[in-house]
GULOLO-681252 format. One line per field, with one value per residue (C-alpha): residue number from 1; residue in one letter; z, y, x. Coordinates in pm, whole numbers, plus 50000, padded with zeros to 5 digits. Each point is the difference from the previous one (the first is absolute). Layout:
N
num	(NUM;...) .
residuo	(A;...) .
pz	(Z;...) .
py	(Y;...) .
px	(X;...) .
//
This chain:
230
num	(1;2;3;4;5;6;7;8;9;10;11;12;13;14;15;16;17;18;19;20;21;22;23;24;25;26;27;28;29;30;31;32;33;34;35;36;37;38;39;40;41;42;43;44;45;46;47;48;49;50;51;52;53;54;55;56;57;58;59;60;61;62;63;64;65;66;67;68;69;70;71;72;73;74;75;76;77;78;79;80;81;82;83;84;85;86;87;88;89;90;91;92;93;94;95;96;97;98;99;100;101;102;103;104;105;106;107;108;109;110;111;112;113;114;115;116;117;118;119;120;121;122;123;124;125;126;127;128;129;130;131;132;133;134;135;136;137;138;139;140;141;142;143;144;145;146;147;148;149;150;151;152;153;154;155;156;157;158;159;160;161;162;163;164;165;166;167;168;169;170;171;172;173;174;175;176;177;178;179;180;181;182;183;184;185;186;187;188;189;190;191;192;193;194;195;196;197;198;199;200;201;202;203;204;205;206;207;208;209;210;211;212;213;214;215;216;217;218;219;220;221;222;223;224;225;226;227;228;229;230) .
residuo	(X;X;X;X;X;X;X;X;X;X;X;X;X;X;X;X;X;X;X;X;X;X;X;X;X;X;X;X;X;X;X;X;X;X;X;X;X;X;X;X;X;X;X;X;X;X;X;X;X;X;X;X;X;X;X;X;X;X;X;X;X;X;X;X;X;X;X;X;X;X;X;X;X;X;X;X;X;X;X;X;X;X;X;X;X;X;X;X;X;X;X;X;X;X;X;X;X;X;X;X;X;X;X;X;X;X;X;X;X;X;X;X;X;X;X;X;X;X;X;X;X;X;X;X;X;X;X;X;X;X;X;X;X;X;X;X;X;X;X;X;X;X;X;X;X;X;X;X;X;X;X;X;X;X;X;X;X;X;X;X;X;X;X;X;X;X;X;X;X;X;X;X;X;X;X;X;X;X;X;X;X;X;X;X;X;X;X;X;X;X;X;X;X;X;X;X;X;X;X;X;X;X;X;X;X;X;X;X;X;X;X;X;X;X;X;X;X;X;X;X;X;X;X;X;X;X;X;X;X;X) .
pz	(38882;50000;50084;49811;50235;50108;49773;50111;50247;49960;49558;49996;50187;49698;49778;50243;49981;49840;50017;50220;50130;50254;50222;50226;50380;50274;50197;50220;49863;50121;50309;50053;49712;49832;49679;49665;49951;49713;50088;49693;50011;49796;49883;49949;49775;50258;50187;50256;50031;50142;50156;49853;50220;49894;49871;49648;49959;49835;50346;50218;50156;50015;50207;50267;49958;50049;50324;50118;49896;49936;49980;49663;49833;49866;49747;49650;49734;49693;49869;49623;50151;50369;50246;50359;50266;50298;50265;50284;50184;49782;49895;49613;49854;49643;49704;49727;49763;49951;50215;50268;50248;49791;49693;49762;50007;49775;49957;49798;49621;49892;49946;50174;50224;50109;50061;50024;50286;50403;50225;50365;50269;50273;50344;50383;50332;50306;50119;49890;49765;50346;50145;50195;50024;49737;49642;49805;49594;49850;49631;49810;49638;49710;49692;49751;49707;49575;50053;50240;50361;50270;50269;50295;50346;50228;50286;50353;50240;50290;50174;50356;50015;50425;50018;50275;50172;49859;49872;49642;49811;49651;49844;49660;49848;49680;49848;49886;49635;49789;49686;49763;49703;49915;49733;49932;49876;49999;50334;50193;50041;50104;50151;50075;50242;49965;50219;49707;50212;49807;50115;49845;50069;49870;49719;49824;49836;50068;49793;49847;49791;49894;49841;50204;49825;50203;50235;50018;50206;50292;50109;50239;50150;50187;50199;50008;49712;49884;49809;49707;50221;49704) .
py	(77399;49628;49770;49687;49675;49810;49732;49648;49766;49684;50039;49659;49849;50073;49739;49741;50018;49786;50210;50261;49887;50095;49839;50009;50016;50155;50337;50233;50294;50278;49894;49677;49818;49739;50064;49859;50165;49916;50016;49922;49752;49950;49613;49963;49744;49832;49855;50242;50273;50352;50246;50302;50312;50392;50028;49873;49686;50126;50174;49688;49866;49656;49784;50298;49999;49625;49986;50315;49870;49643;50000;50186;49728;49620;49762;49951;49654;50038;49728;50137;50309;49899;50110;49876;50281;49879;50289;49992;49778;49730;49964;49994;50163;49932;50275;50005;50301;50256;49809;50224;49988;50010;50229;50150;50331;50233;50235;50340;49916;50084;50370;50103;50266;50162;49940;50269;49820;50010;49698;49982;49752;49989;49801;50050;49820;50001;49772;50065;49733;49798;50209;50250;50361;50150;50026;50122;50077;50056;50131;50090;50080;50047;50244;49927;50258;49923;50282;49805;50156;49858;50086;49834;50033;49817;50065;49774;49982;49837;49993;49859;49970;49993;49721;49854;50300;50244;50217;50032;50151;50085;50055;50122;50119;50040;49919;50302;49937;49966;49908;50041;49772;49665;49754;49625;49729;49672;49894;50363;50252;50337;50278;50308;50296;50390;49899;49821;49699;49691;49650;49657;49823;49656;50044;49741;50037;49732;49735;49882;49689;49680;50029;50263;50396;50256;50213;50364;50082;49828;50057;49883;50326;49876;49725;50122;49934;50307;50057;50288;50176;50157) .
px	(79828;49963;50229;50014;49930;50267;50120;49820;50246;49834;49831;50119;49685;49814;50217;49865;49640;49737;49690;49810;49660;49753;49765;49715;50054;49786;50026;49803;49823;49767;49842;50185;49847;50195;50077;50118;50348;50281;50358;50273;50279;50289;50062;50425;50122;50148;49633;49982;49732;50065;49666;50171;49917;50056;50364;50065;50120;50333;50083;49896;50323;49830;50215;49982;49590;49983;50213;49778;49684;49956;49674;49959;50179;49872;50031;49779;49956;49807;49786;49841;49759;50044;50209;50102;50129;50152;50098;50229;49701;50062;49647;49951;49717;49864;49879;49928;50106;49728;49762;49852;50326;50309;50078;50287;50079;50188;50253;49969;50030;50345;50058;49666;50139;49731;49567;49688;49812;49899;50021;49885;49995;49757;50149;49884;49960;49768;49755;49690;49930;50049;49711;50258;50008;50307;50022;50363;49970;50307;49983;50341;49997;50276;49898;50293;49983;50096;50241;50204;49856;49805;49813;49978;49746;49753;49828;49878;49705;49881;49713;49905;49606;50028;49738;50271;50101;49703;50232;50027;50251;50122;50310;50160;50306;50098;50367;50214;49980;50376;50107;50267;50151;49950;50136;49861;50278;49868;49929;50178;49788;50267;49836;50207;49935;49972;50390;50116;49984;49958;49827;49949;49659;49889;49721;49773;49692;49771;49810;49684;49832;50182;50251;50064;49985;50161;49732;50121;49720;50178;50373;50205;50219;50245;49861;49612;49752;49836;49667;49905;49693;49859) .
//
């Protein structure tokens, strides 16, 4: 039997925000390439500017999450449709909303509960894009169900093409699939185990055109952006 989640300790960091957006920063992906990735950040009333990671924001103890890591945190101006970032560098950087780099995202409409589509996110490492030997593809998925289930699996490979050594090698392994419940409220996505188990993650759907519309085809779960594959 399920257990409901714990209640939220900190559903007051909600009262303080202005918006959630996302923006354009760069990562590694198969091979070593550099890649265009998105990662979301919560704007607060108050100026400052917050990279939020897995855990929903309503369980985010954040005084505790700045002292432990500073770096996730900034400050934010607005100017009409332009906005100035400044992380814990000190350097500010300037979008413009819905402008290639820096985007709104949404929450779940109010009362949608539940959604009848896949999302998967393709990541990696290696060095081959540098002309090295080793490639890693990591592939996860979610299948989230009208009826309230979801599905959830991925697999990983590597390969080592032994032009250094001469010795090539290839690896794969697929990830034990799981699954269970899942609910949507707003921006907390719950997904509960065959254990009953319960866990908050951050959601957003992403954004597209100006004004922005809301892009359902892209979600942020927990602090990864996701993509429908079909």
């Amino acid at each position: 039997m399920a257990e409901p989640p714990a209640e939220p300790r900190h559903a007051a960091n909600w009262a303080g925000v202005e918006g959630v957006y996302f923006r354009a920063t760069t990562g590694v992906g198969v091979g070593g390439m550099v890649v265009i990735e998105f990662e979301p950040l919560i704007l607060f009333r108050d100026g400052s500017s917050y990279e939020i990671d897995d855990v929903a924001l309503e369980d985010v103890d954040l005084a505790a999450e700045r002292a432990a890591k500073p770096r996730r945190f900034g400050r934010w101006t607005r100017s009409g449709g332009s906005y100035v970032l400044t992380g814990t560098g000190g350097k500010p950087q300037d979008y413009r909303l819905q402008d290639g780099s820096f985007f709104k995202a949404y929450p779940a409409e109010a009362g949608e509960r539940t959604i009848a589509r896949s999302y998967r996110r393709m990541s990696g490492g290696g060095n081959t894009a540098m002309g090295g030997d080793v490639m890693v593809a990591v592939s996860s998925r979610y299948d989230f169900r009208s009826d309230g289930t979801y599905g959830r699996g991925g697999a990983t490979g590597a390969t080592n093409s032994g032009a250094t050594t001469g010795v090539g090698s290839a690896i794969g392994r697929r990830r034990a699939s799981d699954g269970g419940r899942y609910a949507l409220d707003r921006h907390t996505l719950t997904l509960t185990g065959p254990d009953g188990r319960s866990r908050r993650l951050f959601f957003a759907y992403g954004s597209q055109k100006d004004p922005p519309q809301p892009d359902r085809e892209m979600a942020f779960i927990g602090g990864s952006v996701f993509t429908n594959p079909d």
